[in-house]
N, CA, C and O atoms as a Tinker XYZ file with bonds, in Angstrom:
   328  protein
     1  N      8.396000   18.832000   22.056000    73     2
     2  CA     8.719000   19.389000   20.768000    64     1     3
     3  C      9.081000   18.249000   19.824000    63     2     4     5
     4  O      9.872000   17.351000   20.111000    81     3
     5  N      8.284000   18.396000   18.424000    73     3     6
     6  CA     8.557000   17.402000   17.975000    64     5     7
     7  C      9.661000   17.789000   16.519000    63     6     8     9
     8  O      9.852000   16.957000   15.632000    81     7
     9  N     10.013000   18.565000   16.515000    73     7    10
    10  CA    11.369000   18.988000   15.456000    64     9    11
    11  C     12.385000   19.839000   16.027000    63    10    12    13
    12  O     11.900000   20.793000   16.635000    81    11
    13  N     13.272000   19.802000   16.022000    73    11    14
    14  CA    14.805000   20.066000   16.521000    64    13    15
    15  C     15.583000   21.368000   15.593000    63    14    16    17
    16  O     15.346000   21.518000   14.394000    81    15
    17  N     16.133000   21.882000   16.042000    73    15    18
    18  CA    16.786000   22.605000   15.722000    64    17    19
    19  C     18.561000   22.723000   14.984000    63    18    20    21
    20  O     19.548000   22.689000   15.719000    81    19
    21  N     18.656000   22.851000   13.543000    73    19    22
    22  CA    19.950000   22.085000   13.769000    64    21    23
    23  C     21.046000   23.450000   13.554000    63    22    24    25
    24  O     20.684000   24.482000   12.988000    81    23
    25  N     22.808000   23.185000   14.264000    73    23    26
    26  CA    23.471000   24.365000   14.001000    64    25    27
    27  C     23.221000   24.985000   12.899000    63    26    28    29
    28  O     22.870000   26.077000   13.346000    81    27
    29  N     23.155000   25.063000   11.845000    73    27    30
    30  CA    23.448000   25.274000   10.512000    64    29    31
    31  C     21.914000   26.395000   10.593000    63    30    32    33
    32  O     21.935000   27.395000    9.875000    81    31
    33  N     20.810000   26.164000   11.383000    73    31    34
    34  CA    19.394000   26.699000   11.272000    64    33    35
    35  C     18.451000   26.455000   10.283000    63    34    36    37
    36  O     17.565000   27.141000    9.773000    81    35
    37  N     18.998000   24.885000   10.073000    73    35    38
    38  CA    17.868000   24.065000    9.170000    64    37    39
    39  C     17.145000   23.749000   10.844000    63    38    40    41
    40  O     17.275000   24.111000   12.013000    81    39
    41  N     16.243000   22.722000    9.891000    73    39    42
    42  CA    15.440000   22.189000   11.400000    64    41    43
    43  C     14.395000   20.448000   10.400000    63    42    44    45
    44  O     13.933000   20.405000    9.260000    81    43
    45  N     14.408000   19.557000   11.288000    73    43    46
    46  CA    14.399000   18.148000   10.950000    64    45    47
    47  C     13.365000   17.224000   12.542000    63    46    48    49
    48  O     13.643000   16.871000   13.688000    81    47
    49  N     12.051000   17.199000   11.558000    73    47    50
    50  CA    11.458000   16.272000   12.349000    64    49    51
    51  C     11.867000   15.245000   12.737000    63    50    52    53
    52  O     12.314000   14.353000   12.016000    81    51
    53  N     11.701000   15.202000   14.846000    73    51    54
    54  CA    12.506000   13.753000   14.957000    64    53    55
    55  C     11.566000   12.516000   14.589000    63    54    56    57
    56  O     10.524000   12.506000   13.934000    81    55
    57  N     12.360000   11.324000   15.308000    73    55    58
    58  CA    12.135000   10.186000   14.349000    64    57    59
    59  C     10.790000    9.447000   15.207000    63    58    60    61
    60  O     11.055000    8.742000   16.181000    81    59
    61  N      9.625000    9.614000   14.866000    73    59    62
    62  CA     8.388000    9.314000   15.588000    64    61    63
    63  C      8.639000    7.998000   16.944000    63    62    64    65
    64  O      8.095000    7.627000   17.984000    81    63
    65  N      9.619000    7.724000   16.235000    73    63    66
    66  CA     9.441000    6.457000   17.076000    64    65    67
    67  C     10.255000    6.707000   18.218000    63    66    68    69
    68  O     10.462000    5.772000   18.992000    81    67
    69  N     10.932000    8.244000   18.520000    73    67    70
    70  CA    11.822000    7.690000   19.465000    64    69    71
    71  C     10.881000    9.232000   20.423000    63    70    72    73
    72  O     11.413000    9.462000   21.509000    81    71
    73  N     10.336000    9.649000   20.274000    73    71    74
    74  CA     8.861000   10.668000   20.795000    64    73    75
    75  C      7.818000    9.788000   21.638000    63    74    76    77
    76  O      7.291000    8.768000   21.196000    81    75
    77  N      7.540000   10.449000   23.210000    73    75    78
    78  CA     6.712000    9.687000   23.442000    64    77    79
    79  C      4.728000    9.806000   23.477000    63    78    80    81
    80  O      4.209000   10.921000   23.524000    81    79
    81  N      4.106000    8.887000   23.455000    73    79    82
    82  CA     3.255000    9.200000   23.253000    64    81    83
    83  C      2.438000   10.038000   23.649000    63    82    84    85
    84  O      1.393000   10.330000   23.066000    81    83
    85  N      2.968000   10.653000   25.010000    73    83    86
    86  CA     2.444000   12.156000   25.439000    64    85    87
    87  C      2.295000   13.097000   24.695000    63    86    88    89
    88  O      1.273000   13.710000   24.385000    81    87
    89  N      3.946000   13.295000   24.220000    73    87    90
    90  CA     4.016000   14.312000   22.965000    64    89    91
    91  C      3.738000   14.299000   21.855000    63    90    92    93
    92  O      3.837000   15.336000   21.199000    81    91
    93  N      3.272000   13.047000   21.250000    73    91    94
    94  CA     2.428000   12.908000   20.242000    64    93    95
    95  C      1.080000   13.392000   20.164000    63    94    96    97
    96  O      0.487000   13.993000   19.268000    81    95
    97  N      0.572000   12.827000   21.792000    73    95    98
    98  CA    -1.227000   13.278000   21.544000    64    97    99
    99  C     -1.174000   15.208000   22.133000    63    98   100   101
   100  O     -2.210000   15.831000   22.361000    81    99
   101  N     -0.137000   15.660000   22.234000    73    99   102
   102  CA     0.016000   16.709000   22.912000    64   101   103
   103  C      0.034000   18.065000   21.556000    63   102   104   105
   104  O     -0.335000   19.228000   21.392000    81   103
   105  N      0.992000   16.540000   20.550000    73   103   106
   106  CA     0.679000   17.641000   18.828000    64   105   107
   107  C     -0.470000   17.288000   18.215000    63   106   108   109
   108  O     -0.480000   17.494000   17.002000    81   107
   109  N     -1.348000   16.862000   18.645000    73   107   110
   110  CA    -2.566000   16.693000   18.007000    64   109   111
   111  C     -2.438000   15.298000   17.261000    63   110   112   113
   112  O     -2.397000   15.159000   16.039000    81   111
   113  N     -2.390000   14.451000   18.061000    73   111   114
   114  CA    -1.882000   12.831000   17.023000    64   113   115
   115  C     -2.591000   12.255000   17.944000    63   114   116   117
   116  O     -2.734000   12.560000   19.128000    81   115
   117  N     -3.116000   11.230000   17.208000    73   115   118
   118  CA    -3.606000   10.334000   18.136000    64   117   119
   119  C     -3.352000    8.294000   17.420000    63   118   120   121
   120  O     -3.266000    7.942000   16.244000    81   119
   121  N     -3.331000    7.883000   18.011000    73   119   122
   122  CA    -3.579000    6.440000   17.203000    64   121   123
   123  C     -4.885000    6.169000   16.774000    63   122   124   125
   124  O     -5.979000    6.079000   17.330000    81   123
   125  N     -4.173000    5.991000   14.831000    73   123   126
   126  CA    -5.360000    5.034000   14.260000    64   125   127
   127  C     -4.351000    4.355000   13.489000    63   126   128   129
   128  O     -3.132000    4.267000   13.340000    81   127
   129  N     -6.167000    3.633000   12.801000    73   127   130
   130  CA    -5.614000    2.609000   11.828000    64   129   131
   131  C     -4.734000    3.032000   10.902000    63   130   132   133
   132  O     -4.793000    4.210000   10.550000    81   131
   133  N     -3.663000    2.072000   10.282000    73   131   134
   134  CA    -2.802000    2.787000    8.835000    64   133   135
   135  C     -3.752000    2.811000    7.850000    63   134   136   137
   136  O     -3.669000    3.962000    7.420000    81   135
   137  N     -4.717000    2.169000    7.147000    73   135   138
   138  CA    -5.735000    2.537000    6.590000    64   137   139
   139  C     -6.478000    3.901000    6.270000    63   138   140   141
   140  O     -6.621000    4.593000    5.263000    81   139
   141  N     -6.981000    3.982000    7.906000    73   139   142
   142  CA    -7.711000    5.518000    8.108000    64   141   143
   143  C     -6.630000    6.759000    7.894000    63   142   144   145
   144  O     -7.016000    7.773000    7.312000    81   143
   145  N     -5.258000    6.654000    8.381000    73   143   146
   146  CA    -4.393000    7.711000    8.107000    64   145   147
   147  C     -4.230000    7.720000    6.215000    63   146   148   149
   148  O     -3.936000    8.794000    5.688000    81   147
   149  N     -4.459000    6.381000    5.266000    73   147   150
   150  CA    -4.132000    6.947000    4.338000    64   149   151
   151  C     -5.067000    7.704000    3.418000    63   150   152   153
   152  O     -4.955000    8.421000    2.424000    81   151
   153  N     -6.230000    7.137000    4.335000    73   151   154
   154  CA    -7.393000    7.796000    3.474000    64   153   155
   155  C     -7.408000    8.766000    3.774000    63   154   156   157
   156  O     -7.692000    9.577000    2.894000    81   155
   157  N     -7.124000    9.299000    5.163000    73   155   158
   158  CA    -6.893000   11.167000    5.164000    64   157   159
   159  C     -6.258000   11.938000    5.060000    63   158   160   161
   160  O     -6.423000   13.083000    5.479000    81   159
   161  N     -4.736000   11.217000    4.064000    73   159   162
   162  CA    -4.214000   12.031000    3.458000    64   161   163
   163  C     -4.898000   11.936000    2.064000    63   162   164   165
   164  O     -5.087000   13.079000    1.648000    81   163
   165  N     -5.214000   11.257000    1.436000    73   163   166
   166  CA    -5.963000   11.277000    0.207000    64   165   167
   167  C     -7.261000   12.438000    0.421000    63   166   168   169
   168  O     -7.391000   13.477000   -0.226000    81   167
   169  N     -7.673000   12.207000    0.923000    73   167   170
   170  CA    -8.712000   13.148000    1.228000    64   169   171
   171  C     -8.169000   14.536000    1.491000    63   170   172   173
   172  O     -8.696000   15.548000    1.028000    81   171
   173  N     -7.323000   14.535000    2.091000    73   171   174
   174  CA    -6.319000   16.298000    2.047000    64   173   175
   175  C     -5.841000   16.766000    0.651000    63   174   176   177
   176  O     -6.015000   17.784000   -0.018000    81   175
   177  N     -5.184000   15.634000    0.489000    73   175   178
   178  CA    -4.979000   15.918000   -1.270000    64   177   179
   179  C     -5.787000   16.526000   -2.595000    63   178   180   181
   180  O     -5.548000   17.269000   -3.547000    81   179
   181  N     -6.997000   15.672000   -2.007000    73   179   182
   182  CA    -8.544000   15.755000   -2.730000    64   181   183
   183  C     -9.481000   17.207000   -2.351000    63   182   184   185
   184  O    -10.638000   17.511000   -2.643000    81   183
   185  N     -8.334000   17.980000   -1.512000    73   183   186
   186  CA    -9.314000   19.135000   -0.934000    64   185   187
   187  C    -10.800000   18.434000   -0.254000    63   186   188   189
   188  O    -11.803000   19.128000   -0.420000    81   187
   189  N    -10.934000   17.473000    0.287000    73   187   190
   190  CA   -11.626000   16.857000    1.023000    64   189   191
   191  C    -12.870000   16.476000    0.346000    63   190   192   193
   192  O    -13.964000   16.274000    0.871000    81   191
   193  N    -12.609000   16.421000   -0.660000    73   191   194
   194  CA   -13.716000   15.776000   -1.406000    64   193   195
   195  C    -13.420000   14.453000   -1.672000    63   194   196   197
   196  O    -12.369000   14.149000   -2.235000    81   195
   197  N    -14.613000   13.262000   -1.167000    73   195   198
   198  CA   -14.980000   11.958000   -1.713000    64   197   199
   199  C    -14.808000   11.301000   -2.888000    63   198   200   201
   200  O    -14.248000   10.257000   -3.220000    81   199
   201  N    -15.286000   11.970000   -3.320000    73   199   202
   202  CA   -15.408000   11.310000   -4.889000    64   201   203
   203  C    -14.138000   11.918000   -5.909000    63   202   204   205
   204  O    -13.901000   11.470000   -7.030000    81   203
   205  N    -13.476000   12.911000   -5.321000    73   203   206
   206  CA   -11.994000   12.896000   -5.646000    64   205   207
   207  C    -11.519000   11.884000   -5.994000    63   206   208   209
   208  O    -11.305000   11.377000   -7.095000    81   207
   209  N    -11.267000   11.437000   -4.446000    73   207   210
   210  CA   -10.246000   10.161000   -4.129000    64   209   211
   211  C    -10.563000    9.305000   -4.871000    63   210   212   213
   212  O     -9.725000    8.863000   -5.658000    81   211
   213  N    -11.569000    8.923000   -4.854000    73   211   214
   214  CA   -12.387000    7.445000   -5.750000    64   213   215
   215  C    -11.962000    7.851000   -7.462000    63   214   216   217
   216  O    -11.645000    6.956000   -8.245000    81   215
   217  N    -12.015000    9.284000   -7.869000    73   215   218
   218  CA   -10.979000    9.291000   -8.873000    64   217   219
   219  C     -9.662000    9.880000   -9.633000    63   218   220   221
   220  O     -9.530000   10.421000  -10.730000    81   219
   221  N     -9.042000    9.658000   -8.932000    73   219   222
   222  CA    -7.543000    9.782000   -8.635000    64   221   223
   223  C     -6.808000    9.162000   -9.551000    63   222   224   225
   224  O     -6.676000    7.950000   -9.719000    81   223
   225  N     -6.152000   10.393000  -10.362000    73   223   226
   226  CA    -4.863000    9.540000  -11.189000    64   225   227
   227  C     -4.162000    9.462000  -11.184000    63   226   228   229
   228  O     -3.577000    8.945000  -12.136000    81   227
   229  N     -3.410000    9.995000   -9.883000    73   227   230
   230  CA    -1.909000   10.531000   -9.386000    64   229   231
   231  C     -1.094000    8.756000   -9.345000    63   230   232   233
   232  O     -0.133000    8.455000   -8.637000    81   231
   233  N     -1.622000    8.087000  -10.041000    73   231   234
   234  CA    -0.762000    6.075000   -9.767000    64   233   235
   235  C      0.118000    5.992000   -9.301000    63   234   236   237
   236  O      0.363000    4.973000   -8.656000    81   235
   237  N      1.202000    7.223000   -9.416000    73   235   238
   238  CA     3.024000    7.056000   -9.312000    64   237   239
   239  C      2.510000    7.402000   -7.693000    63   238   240   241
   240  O      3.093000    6.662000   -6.901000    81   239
   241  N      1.812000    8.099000   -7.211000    73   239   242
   242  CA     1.575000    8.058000   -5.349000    64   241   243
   243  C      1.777000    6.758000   -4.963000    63   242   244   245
   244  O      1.285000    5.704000   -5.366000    81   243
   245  N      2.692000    7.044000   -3.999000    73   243   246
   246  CA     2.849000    5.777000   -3.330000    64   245   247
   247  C      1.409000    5.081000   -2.661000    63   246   248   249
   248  O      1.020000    3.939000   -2.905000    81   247
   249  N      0.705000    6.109000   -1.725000    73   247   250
   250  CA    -0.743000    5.670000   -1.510000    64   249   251
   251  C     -1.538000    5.361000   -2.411000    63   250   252   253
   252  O     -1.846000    4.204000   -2.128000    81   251
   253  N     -2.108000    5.664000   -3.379000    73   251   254
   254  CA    -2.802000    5.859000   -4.855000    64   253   255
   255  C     -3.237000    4.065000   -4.420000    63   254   256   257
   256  O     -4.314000    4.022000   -3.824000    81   255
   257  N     -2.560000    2.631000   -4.636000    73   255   258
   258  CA    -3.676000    1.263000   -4.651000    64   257   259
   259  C     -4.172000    1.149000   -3.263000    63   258   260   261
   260  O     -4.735000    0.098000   -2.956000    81   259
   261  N     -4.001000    2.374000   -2.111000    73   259   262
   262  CA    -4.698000    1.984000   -1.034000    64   261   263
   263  C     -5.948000    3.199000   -0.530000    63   262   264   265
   264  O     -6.618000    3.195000    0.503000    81   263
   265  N     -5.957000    4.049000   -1.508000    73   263   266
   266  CA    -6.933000    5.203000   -1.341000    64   265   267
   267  C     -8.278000    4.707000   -0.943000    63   266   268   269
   268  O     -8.996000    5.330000   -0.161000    81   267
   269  N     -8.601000    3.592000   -1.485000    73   267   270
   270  CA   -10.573000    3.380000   -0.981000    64   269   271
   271  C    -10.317000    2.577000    0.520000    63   270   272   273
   272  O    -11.151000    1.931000    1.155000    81   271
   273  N     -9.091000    2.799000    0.818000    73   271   274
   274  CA    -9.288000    2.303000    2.718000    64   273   275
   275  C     -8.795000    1.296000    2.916000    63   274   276   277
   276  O     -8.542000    0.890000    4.050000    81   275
   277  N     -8.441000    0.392000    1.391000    73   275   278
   278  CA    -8.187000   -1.432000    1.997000    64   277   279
   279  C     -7.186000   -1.882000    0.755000    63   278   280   281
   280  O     -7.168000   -1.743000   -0.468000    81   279
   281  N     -6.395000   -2.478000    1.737000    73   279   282
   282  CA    -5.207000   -3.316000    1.266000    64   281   283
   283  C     -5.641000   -4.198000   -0.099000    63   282   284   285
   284  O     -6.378000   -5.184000   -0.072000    81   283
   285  N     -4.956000   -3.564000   -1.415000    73   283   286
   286  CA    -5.709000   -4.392000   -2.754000    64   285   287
   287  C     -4.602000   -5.492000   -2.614000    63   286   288   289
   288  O     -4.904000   -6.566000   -3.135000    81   287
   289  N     -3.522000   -5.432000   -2.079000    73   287   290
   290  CA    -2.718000   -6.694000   -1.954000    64   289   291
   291  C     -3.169000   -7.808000   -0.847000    63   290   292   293
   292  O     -2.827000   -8.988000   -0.930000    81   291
   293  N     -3.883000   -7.342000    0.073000    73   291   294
   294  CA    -4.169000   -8.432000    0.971000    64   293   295
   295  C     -4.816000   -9.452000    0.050000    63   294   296   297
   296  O     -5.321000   -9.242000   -1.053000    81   295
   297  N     -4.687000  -10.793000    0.828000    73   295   298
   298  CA    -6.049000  -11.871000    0.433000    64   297   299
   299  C     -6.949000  -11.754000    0.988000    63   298   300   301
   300  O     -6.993000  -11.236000    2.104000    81   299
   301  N     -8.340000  -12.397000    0.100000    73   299   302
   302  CA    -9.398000  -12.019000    0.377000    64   301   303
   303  C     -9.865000  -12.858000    2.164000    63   302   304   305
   304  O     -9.129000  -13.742000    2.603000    81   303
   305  N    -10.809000  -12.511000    2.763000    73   303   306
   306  CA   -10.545000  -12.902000    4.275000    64   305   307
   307  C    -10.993000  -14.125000    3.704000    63   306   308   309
   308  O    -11.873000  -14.106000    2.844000    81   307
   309  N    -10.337000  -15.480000    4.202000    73   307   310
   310  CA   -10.628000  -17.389000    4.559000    64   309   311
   311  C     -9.915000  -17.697000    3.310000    63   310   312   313
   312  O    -10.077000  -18.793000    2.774000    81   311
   313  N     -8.987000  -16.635000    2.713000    73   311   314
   314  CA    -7.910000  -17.375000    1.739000    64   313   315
   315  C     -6.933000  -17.144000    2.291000    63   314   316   317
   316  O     -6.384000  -16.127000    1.866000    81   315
   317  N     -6.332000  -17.736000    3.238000    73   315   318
   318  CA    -4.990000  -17.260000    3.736000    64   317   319
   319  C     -4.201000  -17.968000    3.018000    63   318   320   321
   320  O     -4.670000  -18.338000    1.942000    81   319
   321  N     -2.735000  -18.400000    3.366000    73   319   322
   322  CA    -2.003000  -19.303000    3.264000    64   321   323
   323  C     -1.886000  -20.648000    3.076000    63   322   324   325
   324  O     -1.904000  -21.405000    4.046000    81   323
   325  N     -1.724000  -21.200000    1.534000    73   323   326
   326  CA    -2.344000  -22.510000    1.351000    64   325   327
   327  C     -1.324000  -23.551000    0.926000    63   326   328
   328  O     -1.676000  -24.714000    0.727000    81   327
């Protein structure tokens, strides 16, 4: 079970990290890339349309500069650290 029950009869997802990975792939989770997870929440957002995402004005989203799949802050690959 991955949310708890609290006295009061609120209830509070626990903290992923302390769940093991049984019960993760057991709720339907599996490991991927952070990339691929943000593009498929963008894509949920987008009612699963493509070309949604690609135009998206929601900016204040925290995901919103990583929607086309790739880190716009990374450097470009063979510019690392100079």
């Amino acid at each position: 079970m991955l949310v708890k029950n609290n006295p009061d009869g609120s209830t509070e997802g626990l903290n992923p990290l302390s769940v093991s990975h049984d019960d993760l792939r057991a709720a339907g989770h599996e490991k991927r890339k952070l990339n691929e997870v943000i593009r498929s929440k963008c894509l949920d957002c987008c009612a699963g349309c493509k070309s949604e995402v690609s135009k998206c004005t929601a900016i204040d989203c925290a995901l919103w500069p990583y929607r086309a799949g790739r880190d716009p802050f990374a450097l470009p690959r063979g510019e690392g650290a100079k």
